[in-house]
C-alpha positions in Angstrom: 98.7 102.7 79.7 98.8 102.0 75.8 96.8 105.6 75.8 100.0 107.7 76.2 102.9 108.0 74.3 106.1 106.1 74.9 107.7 109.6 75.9 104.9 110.2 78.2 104.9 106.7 79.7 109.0 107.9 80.0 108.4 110.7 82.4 105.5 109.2 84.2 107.9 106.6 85.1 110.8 108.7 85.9 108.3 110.7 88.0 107.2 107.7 89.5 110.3 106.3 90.2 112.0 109.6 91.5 108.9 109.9 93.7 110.1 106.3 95.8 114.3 107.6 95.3 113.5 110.8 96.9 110.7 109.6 99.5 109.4 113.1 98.5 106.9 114.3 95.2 109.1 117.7 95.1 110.8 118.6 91.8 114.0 119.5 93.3 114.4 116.7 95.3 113.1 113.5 92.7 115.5 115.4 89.9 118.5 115.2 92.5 117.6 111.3 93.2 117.3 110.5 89.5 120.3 112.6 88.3 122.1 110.5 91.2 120.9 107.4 91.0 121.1 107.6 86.6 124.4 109.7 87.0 123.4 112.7 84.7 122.7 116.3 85.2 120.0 116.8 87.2 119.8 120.2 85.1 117.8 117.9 82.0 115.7 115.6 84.6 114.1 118.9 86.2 113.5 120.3 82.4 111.6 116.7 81.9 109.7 116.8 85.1 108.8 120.1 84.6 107.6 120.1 81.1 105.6 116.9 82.1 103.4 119.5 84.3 102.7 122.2 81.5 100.2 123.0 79.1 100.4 121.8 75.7 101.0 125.6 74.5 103.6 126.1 76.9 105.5 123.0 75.9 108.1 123.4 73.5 107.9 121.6 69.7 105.8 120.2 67.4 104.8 117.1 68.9 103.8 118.1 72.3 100.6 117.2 73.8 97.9 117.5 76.9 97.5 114.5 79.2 94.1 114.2 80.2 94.4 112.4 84.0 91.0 110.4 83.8 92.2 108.8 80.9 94.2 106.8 82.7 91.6 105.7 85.4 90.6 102.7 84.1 93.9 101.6 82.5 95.2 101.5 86.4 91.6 99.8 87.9 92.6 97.3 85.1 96.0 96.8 86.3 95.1 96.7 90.0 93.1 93.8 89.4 95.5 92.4 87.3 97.3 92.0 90.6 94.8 89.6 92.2 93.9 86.4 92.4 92.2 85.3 89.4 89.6 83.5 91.4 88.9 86.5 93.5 86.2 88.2 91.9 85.2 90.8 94.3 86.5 94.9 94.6 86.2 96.9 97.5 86.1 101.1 96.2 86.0 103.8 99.2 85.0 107.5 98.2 86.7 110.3 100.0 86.9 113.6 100.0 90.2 115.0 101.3 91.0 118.6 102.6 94.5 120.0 101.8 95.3 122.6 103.8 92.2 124.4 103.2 92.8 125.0 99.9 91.5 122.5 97.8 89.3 119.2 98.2 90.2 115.8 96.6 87.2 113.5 95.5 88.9 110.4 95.1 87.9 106.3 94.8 90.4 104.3 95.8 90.6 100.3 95.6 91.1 99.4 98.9 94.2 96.0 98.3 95.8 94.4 100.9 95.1 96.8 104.0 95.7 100.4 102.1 93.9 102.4 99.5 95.3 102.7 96.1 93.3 105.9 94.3 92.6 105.5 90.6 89.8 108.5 89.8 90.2 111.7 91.8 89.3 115.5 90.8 90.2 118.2 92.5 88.6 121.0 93.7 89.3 124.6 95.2 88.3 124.9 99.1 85.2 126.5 99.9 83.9 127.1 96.2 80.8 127.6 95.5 78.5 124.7 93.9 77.6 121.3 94.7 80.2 118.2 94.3 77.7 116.8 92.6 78.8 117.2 89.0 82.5 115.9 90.0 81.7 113.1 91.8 79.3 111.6 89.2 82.0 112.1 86.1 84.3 110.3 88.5 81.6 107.4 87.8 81.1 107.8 84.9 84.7 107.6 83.8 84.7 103.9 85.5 81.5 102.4 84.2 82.0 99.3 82.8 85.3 98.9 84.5 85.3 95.9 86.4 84.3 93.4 85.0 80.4 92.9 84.6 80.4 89.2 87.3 81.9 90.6 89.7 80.6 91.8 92.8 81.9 95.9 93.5 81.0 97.3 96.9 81.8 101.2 96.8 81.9 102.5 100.2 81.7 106.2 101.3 81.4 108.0 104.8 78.1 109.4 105.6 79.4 113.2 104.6 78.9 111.9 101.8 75.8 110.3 101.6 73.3 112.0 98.8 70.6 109.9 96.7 71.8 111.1 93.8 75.4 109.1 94.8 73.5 105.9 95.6 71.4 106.0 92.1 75.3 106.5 90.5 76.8 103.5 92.1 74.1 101.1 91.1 73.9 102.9 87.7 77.4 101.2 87.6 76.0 98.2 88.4 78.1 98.2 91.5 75.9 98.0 95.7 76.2 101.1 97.5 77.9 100.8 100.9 77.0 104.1 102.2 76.9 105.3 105.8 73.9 107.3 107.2 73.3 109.5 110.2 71.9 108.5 113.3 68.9 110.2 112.3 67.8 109.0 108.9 65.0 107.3 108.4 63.7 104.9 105.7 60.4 103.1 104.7 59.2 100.9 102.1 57.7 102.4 98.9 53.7 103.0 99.5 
């Protein structure tokens, strides 16, 4: 994560770390954990947590800045595979597209590691809006091409909700082999 600042990297861990403390992402709850586990006020880790989720012009001081979150999609493919074996040169990616409480939708890629998904791109999008995902999904790409490393072999798998062309030309733009599922009633020829 050598994009971020060290006080950046600072909170990110502290949210991170508060996150497993408190078995909860809630601001209240990860500033009690830390301020109980670090034994300091929990008064200053709820300023840090919370100024970690504002806008740069709402931030006090000079030196304040915006975190853009798919900056930090490749740093963390990069250090999920990291984690492997170095003779293992294959990666598993699943799409999704998540509904939270009918209020907003999460495109996410996840690496799917040792039985569970870890996500490392996601946008998010308001329920219902109008306009295709499109657009979203194919930044999302485009924020991870030339990721993995060019010999090995990437499958990117997706349920057939989200099957589109346009998906399948993105994935092999990335050099990566679509593994997308298709309803019962597609059907397919050979060109001519």
């Amino acid at each position: 994560m050598g994009h971020l600042s060290r006080v950046q990297i600072t909170v990110l861990a502290l949210w991170s770390y508060g996150i497993v403390l408190a078995k909860s992402c809630g601001l209240s709850s990860v500033a009690m954990a830390l301020a109980s586990d670090f034994g300091e006020k929990e008064s200053n880790f709820r300023q840090r947590l919370r100024e970690w989720c504002w806008d740069k012009q709402d931030k006090p001081g000079t030196k304040r800045a915006d975190w853009e979150v798919s900056q930090s999609f490749v740093p963390l493919l990069k250090w999920i595979l990291a984690l492997g074996s170095p003779n293992e040169q294959k990666l598993v990616l699943a799409m999704d597209a998540t509904s939270l409480k009918q209020v907003f939708v999460v495109l996410s890629l996840s690496v799917v590691y040792r039985g569970c998904a870890i996500r490392i791109a996601w946008t998010i999008l308001r329920e219902g809006q109008k306009g295709s995902w499109k657009e979203p999904c194919l930044r999302l790409f485009k924020c991870l091409q030339g990721s993995a490393p060019a010999d090995w072999l990437v499958i990117v798998a997706a349920e057939r909700g989200l099957y589109a062309h346009w998906l399948y030309e993105a994935i092999q733009g990335c050099g990566w082999h679509p593994f997308l599922r298709i309803n019962l009633r597609s059907k397919y020829r050979p060109k001519g």
